[in-house]
ChimeraX commands (.cxc) that place a marker at each C-alpha (Angstrom):
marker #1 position 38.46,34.07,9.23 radius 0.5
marker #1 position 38.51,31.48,6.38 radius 0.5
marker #1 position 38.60,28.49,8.32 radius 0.5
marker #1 position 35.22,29.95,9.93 radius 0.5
marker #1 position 34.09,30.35,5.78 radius 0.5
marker #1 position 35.44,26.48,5.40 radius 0.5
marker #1 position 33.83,25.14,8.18 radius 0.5
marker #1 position 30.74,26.78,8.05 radius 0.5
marker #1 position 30.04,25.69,4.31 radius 0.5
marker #1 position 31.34,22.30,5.51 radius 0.5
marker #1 position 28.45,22.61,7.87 radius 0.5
marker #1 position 25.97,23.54,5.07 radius 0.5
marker #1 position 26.65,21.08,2.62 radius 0.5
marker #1 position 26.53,18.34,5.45 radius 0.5
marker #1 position 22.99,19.67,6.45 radius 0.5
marker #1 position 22.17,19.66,2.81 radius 0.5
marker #1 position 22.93,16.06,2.49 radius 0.5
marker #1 position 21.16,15.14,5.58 radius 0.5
marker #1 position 18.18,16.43,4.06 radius 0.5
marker #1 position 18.49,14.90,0.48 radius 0.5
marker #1 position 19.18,11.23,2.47 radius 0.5
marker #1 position 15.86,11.96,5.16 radius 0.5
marker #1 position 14.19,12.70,1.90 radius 0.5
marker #1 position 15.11,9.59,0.17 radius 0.5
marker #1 position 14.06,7.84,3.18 radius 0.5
marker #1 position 10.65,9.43,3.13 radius 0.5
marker #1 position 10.12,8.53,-0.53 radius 0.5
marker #1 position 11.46,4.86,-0.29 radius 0.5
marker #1 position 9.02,4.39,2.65 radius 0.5
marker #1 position 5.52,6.29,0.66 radius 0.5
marker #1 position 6.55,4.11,-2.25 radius 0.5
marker #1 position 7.19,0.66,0.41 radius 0.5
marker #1 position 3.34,1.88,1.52 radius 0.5
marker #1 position 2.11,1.82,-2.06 radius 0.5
marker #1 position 3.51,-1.01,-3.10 radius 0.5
marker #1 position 1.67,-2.97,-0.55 radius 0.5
marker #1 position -1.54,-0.93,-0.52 radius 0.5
marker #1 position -1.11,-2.42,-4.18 radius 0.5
marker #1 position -0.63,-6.03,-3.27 radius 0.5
marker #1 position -3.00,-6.38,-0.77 radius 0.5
marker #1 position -5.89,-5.23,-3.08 radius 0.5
marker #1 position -4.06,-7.90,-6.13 radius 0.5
marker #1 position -4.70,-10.85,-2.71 radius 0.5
marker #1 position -8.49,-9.10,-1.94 radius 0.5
marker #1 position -9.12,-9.34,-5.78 radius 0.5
marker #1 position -8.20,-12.64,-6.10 radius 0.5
marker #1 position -9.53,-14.35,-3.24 radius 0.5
marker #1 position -12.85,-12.44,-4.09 radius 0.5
marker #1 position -12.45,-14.05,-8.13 radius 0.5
marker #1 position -11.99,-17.40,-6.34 radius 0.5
marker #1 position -14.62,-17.54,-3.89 radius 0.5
marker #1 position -17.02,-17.08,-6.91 radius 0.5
marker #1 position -15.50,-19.33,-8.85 radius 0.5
marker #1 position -16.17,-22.41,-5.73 radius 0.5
marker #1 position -19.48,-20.65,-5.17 radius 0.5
marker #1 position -19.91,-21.19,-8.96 radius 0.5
marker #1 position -18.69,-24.61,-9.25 radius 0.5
marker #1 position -20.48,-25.68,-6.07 radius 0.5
marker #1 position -23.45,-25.80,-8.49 radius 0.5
marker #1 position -24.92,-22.71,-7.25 radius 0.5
marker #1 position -27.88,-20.58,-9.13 radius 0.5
marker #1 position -25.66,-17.59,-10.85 radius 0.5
marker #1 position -27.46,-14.99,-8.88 radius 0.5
marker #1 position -27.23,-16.71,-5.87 radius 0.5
marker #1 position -23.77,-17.02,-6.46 radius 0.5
marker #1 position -23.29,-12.95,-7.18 radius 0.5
marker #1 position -25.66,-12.48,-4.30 radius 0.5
marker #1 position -23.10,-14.22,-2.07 radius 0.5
marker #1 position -20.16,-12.12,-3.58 radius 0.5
marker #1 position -21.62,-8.96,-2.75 radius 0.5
marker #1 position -22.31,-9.76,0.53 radius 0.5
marker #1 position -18.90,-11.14,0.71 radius 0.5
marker #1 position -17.66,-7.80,-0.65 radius 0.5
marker #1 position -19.34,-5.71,1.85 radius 0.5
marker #1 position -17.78,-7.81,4.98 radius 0.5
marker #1 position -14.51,-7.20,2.88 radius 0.5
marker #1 position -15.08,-3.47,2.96 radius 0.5
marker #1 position -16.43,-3.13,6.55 radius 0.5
marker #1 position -13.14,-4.98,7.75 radius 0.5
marker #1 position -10.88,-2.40,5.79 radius 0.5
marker #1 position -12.75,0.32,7.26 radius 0.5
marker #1 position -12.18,-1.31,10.73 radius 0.5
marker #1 position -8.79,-1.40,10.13 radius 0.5
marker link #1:1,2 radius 0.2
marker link #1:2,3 radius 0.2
marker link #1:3,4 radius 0.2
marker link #1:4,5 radius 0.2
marker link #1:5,6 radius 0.2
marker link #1:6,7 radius 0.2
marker link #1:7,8 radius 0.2
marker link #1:8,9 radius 0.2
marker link #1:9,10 radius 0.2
marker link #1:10,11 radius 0.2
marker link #1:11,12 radius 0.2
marker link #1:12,13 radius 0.2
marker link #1:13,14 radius 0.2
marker link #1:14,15 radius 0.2
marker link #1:15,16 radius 0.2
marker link #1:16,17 radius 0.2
marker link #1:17,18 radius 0.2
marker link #1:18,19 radius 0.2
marker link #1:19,20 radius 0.2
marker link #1:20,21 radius 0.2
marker link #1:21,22 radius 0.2
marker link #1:22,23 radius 0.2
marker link #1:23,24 radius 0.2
marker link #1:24,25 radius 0.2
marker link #1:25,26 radius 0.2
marker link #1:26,27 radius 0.2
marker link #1:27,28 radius 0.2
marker link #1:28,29 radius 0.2
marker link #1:29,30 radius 0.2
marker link #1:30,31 radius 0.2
marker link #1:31,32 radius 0.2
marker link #1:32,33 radius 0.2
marker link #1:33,34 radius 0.2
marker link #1:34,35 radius 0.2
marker link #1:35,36 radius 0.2
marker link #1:36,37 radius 0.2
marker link #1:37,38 radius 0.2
marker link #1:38,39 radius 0.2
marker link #1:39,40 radius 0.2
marker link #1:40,41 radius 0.2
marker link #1:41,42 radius 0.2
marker link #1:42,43 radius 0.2
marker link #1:43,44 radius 0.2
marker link #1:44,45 radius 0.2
marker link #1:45,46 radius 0.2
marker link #1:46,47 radius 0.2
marker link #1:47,48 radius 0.2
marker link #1:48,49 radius 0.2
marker link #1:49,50 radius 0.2
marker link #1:50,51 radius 0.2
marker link #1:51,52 radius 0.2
marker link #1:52,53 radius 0.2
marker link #1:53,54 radius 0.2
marker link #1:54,55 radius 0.2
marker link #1:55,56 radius 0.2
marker link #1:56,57 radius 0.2
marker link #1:57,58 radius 0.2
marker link #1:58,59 radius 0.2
marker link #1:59,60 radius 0.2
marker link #1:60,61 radius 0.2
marker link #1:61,62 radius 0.2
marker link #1:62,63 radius 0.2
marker link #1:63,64 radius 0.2
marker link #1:64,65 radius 0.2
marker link #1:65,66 radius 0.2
marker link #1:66,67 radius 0.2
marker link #1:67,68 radius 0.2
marker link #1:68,69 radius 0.2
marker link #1:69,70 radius 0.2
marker link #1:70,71 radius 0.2
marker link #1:71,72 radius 0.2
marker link #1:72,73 radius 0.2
marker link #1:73,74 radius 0.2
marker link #1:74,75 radius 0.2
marker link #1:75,76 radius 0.2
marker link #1:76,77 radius 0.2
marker link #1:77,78 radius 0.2
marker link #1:78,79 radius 0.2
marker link #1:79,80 radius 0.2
marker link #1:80,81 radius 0.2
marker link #1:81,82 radius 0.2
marker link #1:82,83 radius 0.2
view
């Protein structure tokens, strides 16, 4: 009768750490998601900033230029939704 005890709280704490180690997993990969849900808007951001910044440079009427940019913006957005 106790080795039945042993081994079934042998088999509990083993299930028990299979869940904390599937739960770790779980977390690593929502915060692996974030992360790059994270950097891909820092790379949107930026390569929004600098296409102003040529549409600026290219000697372009201010408003033009923001006129551009939101238009830009909303292919941006339609592509994410896309996605």
């Amino acid at each position: 009768m106790s080795f039945l005890f042993k081994y079934s709280a042998v088999l509990r704490i083993y299930s028990a750490v299979l869940r904390i180690i599937k739960a770790r997993e779980q977390e690593k990969k929502k915060m692996f998601k974030s992360q790059m849900h994270f950097m891909i808007q820092n790379i949107e951001k930026t390569a929004l900033l600098s296409e102003h910044a040529n549409l600026l440079t290219a000697e372009m009427k201010p408003e033009t230029a923001d006129q551009e940019m939101q238009d830009f913006e909303i292919q941006v957005d339609l592509a994410e939704r896309e996605q």
